[in-house]
C-alpha positions as CSV (number, residue, x, y, z in Angstrom):
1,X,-26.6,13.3,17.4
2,X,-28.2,11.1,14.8
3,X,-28.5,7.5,14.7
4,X,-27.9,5.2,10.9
5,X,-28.7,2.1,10.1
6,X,-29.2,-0.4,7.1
7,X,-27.0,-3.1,5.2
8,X,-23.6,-3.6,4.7
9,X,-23.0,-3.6,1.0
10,X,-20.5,-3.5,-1.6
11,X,-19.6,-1.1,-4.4
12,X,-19.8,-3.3,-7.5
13,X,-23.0,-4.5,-6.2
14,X,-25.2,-1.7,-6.4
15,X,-23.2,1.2,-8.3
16,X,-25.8,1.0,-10.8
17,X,-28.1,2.9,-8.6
18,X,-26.6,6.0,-8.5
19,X,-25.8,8.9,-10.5
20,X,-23.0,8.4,-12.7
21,X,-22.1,4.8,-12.6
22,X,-19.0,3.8,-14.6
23,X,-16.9,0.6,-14.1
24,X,-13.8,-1.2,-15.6
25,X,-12.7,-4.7,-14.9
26,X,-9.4,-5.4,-13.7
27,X,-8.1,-8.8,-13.3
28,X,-6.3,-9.1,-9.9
29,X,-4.4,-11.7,-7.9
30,X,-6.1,-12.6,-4.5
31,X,-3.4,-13.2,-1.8
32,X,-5.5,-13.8,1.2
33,X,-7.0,-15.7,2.6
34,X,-5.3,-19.0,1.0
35,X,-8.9,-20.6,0.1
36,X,-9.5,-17.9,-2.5
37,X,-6.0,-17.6,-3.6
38,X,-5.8,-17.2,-7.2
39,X,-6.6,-14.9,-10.6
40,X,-10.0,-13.6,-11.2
41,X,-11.6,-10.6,-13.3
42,X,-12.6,-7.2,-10.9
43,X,-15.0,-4.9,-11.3
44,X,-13.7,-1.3,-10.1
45,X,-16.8,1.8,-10.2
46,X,-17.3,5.1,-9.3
47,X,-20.5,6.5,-8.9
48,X,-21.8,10.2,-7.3
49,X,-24.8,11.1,-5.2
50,X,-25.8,12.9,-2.1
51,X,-26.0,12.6,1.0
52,X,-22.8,10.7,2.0
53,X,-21.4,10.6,5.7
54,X,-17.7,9.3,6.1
55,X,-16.9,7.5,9.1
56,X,-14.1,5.8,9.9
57,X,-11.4,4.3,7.6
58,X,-12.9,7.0,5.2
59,X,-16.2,4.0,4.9
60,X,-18.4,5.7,3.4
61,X,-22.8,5.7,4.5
62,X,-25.1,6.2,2.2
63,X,-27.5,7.8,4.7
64,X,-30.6,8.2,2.4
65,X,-30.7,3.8,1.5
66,X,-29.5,2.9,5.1
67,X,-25.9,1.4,3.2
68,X,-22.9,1.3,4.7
69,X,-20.0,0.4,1.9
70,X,-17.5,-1.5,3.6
71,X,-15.2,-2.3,0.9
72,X,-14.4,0.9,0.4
73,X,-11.4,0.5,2.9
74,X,-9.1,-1.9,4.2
75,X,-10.6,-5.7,4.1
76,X,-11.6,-6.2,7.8
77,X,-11.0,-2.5,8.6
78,X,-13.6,-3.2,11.7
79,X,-10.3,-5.1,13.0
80,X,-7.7,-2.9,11.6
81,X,-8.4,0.4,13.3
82,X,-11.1,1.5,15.9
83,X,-14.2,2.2,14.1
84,X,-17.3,4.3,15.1
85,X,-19.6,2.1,13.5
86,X,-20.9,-1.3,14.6
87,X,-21.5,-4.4,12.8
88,X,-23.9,-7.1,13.4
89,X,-25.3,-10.9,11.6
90,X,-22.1,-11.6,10.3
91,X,-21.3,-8.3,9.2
92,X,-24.5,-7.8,6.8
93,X,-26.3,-5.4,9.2
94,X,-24.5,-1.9,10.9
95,X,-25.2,1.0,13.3
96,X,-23.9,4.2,14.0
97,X,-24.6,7.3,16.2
98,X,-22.8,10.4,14.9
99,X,-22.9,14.1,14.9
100,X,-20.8,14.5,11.7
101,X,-19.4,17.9,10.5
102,X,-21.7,18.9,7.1
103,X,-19.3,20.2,4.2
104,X,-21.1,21.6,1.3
105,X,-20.3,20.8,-2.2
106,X,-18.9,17.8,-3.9
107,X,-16.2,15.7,-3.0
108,X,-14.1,13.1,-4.1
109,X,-13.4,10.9,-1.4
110,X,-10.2,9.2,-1.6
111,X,-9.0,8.8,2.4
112,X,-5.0,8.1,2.7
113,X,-2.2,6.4,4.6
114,X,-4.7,6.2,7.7
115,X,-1.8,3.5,8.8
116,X,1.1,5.6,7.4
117,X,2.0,2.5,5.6
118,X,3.8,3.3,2.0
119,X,2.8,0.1,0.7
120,X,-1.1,0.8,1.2
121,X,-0.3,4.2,0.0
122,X,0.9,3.1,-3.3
123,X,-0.9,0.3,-3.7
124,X,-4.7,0.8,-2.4
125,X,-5.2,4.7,-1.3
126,X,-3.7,6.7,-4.2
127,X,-4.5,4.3,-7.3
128,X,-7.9,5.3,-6.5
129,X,-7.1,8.8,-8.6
130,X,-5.7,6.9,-11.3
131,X,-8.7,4.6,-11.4
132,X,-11.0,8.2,-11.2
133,X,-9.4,9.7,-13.9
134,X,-9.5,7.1,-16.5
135,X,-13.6,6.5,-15.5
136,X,-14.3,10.3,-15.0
137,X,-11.8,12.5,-15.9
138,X,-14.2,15.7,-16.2
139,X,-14.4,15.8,-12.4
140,X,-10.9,17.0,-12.4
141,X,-11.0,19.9,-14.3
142,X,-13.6,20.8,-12.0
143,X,-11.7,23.0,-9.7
144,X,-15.0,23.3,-7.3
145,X,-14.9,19.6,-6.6
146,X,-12.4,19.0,-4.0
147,X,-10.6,15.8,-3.1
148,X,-11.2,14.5,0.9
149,X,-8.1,13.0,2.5
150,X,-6.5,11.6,5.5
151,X,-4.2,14.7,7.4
152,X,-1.1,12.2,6.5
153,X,-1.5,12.4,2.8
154,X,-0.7,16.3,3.0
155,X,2.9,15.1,4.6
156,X,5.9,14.1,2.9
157,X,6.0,11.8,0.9
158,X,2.5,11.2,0.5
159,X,2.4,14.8,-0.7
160,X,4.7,14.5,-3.3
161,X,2.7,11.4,-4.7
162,X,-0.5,13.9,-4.4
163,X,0.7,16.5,-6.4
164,X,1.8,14.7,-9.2
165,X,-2.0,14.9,-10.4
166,X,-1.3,18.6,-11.2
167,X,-3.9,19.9,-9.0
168,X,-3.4,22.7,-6.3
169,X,-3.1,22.0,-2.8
170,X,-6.3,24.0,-2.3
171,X,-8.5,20.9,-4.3
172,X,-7.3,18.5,-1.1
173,X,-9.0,18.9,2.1
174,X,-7.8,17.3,5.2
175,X,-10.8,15.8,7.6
176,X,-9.9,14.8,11.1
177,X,-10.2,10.9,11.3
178,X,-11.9,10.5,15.2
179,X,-14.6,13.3,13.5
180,X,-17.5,11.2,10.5
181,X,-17.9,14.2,7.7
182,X,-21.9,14.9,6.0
183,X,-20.6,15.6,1.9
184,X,-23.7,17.3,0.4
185,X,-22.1,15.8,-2.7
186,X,-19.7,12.9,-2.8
187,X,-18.2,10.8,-6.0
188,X,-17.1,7.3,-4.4
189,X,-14.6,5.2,-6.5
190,X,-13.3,1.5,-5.5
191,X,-10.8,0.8,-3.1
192,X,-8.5,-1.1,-4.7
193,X,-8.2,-4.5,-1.7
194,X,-5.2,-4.5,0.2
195,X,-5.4,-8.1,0.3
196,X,-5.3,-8.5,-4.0
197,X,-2.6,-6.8,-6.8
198,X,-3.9,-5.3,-9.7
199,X,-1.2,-6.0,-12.2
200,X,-2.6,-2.9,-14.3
201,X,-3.3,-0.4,-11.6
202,X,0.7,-1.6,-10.6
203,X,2.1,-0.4,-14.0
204,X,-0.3,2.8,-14.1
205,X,0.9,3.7,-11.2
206,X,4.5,2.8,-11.8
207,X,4.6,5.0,-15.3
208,X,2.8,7.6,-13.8
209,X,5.3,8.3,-11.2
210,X,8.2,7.8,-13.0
211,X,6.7,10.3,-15.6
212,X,6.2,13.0,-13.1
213,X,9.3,12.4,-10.3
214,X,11.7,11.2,-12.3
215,X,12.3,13.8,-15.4
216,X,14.7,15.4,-13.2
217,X,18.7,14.2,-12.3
218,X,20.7,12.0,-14.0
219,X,20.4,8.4,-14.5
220,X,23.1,6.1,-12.2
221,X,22.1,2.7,-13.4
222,X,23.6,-0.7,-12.0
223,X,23.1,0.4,-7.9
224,X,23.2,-2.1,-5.5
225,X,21.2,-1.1,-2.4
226,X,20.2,-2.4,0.7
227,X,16.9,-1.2,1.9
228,X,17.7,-0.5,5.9
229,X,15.7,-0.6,8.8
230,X,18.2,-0.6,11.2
231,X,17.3,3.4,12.7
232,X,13.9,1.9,13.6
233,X,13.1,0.6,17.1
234,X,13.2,-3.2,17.8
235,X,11.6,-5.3,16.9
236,X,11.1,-4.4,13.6
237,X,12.6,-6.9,11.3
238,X,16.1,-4.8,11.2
239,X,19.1,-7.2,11.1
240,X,20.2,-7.6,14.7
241,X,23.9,-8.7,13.8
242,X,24.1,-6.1,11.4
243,X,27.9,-5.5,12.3
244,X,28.9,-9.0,10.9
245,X,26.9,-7.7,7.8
246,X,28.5,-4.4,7.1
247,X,31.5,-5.7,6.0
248,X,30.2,-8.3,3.0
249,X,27.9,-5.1,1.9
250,X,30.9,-2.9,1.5
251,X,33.1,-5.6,-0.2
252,X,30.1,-6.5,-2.9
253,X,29.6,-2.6,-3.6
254,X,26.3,-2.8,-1.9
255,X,24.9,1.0,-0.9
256,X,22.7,1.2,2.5
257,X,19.9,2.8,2.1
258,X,18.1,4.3,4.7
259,X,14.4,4.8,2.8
260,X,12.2,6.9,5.7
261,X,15.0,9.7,5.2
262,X,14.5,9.8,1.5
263,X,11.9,12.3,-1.0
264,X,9.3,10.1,-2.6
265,X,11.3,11.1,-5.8
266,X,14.7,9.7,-4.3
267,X,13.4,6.2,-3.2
268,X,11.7,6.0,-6.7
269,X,15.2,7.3,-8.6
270,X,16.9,4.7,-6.3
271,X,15.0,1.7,-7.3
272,X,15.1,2.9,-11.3
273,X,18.6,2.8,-11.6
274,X,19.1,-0.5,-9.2
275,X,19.9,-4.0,-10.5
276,X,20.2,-5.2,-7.5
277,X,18.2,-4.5,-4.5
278,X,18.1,-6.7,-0.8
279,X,16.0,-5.9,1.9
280,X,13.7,-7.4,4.9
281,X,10.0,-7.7,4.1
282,X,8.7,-4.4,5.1
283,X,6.9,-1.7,3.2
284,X,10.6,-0.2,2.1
285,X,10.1,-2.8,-0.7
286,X,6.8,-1.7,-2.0
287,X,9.8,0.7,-4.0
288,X,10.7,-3.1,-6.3
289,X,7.2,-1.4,-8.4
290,X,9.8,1.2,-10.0
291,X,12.9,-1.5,-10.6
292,X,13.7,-1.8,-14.5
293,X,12.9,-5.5,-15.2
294,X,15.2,-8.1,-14.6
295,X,16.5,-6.2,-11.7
296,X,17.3,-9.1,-9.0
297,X,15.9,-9.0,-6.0
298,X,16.5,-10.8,-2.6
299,X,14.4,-11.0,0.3
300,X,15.3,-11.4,3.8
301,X,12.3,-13.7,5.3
302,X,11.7,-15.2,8.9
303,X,10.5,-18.9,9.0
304,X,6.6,-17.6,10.4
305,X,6.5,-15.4,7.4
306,X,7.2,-18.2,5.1
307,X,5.0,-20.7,7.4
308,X,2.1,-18.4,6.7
309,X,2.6,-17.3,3.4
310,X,3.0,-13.8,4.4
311,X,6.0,-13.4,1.8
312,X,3.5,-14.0,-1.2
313,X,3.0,-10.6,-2.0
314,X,6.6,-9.5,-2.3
315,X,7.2,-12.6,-4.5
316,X,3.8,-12.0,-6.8
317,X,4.9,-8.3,-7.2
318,X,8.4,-9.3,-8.6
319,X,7.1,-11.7,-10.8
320,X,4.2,-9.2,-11.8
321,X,7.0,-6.3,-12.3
322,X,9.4,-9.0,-14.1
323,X,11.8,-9.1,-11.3
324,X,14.2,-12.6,-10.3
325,X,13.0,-12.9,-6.9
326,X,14.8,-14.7,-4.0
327,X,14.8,-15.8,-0.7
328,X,17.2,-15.4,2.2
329,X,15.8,-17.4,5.1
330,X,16.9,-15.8,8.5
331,X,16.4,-17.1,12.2
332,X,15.4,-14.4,14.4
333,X,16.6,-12.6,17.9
334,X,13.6,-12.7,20.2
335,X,13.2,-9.8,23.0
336,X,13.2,-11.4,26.3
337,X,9.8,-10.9,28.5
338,X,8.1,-9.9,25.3
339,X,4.7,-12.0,24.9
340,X,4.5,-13.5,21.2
341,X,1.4,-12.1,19.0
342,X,1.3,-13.0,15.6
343,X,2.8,-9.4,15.5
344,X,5.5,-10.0,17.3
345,X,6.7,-12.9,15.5
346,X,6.2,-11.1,12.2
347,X,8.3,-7.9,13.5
348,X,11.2,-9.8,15.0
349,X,14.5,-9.0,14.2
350,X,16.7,-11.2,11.8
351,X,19.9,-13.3,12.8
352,X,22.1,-13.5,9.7
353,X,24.4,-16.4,9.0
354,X,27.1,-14.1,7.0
355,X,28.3,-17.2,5.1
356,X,25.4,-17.9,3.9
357,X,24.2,-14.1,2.9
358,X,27.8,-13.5,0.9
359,X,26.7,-16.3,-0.4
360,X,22.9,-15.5,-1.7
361,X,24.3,-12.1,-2.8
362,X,27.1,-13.7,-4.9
363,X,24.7,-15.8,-6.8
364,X,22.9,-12.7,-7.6
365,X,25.7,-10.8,-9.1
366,X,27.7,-13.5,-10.1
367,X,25.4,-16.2,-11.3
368,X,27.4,-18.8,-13.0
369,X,29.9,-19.2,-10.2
370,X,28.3,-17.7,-6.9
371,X,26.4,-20.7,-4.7
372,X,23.0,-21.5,-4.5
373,X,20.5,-19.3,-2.5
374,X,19.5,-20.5,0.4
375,X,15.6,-21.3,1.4
């Protein structure tokens, strides 16, 4: 068992003092929190050395300067997930006891859905590659470097997303996540924050993916699909009078569209071809990032989401990806006996006025004679 300390540190602040140190800026849109809402110019690195041990979140210690890089993971990770590590003087000091497993050679360490969220996946974990291969693309034709990642990312779709990169499944190695890993050799690359959009890691994702899943099948253009999370338990922001619902989708021509069921290469197909797409804030919609522009798009939102701004990154993504984005304002259908976290009221499920939704859903198709949307 051995025993690190030192400073908590970030990437772009000392990536000059390793091997290898290569950065691009990136202008991003910070969503959170409010006070630093706003553009600004990013700089994204990579950078290799030795010595590394990954802990939890794949936050990566630089064990031979005492630096533990915490922005190399989810903003707040310390919060998100349990972590083996502890933090101390306002998060500018850590410790950590571990007996990590040593793996020889060098490794890319890019992590994975450690949530299983798709959003994150698309949006933070995987761009990461993308991001690699435009700063160092030699380290991919490197078949002895491999590429370290959460168990989840070698499940579908994650998988599917993975392989894209044209490199065999033996170049991805799965670490457990309650074990911290010693890489002899480790290239680190920025983690793009969860709580900004990078408008050009968005589209590099987006034509990379259409590229390589989307070659195949022919096109169906002018969809209309709801994005359903009505198999999932409550509460979990499906519609709870879903029954009164039915009816106006089947009228308009709106397709249900049950997303978890889907290849990574349907959902993607599915929002191409779409010109209009509806669904309930949820990671089903991090999909709007492969929509044709102009594609409409209508939100269903809770009153607490809106309250707290939590919709802002559904709305900045549509107006990053050139998509009319709208609002459908729900109430909600609170579980009795269940105690309210900020969770909770995110998670609740939605009470639809069905006047009102023909009504938003009308404007859409029909704009110069459907009504005004609500909210």
């Amino acid at each position: 068992m051995g025993e690190f300390s030192g400073s908590v540190v970030q990437d772009d602040d000392v990536f000059r003092d390793y091997d290898s140190p290569l950065s691009a800026i990136y202008r991003a849109y910070t969503l959170w929190p409010a006070d630093r809402r706003g553009w600004s110019e990013d700089r994204l690195t990579s950078f290799e050395t030795d010595q590394i041990l990954v802990t939890s979140g794949f936050v990566p210690v630089d064990t031979q300067r005492g630096r533990l890089l915490l922005n190399q993971s989810y903003n707040q990770i310390d919060t998100i997930l349990p972590v083996r590590f502890t933090l101390t003087d306002q998060k500018s000091r850590f410790t950590l006891k571990s007996d990590p497993i040593e793996l020889a050679g060098r490794y890319i360490v890019l992590g994975g859905p450690v949530d299983g969220v798709w959003y994150h996946w698309l949006f933070n974990w995987f761009p990461r590659l993308l991001l690699l291969k435009q700063l160092r693309p030699d380290v991919f034709t490197d078949r002895r470097t491999r590429i370290l990642v959460h168990p989840k990312a070698l499940e579908e779709p994650y998988v599917a997303i993975l392989r894209t990169m044209g490199l065999g499944d033996d170049r991805f190695f799965a670490i457990d996540p309650d074990r911290d890993y010693m890489l002899d050799r480790a290239i680190l690359v920025s983690f793009p924050s969860q709580n900004k959009l990078y408008p050009a890691l968005m589209n590099a994702t987006a034509r990379h993916l259409l590229y390589k899943l989307t070659m195949s099948g022919s096109p169906s253009r002018g969809r209309r699909i709801l994005a359903s999370r009505q198999p999932l338990s409550p509460p979990k922001r499906r519609i709870h009078n879903f029954h009164e619902i039915e009816p106006i989708l089947a009228d308009l021509k709106v397709d249900i569209a049950t997303l978890g069921s889907y290849s990574a290469a349907k959902q993607i197909r599915l929002f191409r071809n779409a010109d209009l797409v509806i669904g309930a804030h949820g990671s089903d919609l991090t999909n709007l990032l492969f929509c044709r522009p102009g594609t409409n798009v209508l939100v269903i939102e809770n009153d607490f989401s809106l309250r707290y701004d939590l919709h802002l990154g559904l709305k900045m993504l549509c107006e990053i990806m050139g998509l009319p984005y709208r609002v459908h304002r729900a109430s909600t259908h609170r579980l009795a006996g269940l105690a309210m976290t900020p969770a909770h009221h995110i998670n609740e499920d939605y009470i639809i006025d069905s006047k009102l939704f023909r009504n938003d859903v009308e404007a859409l198709l029909y704009p110069k004679t459907g009504s005004p949307v609500s909210g």
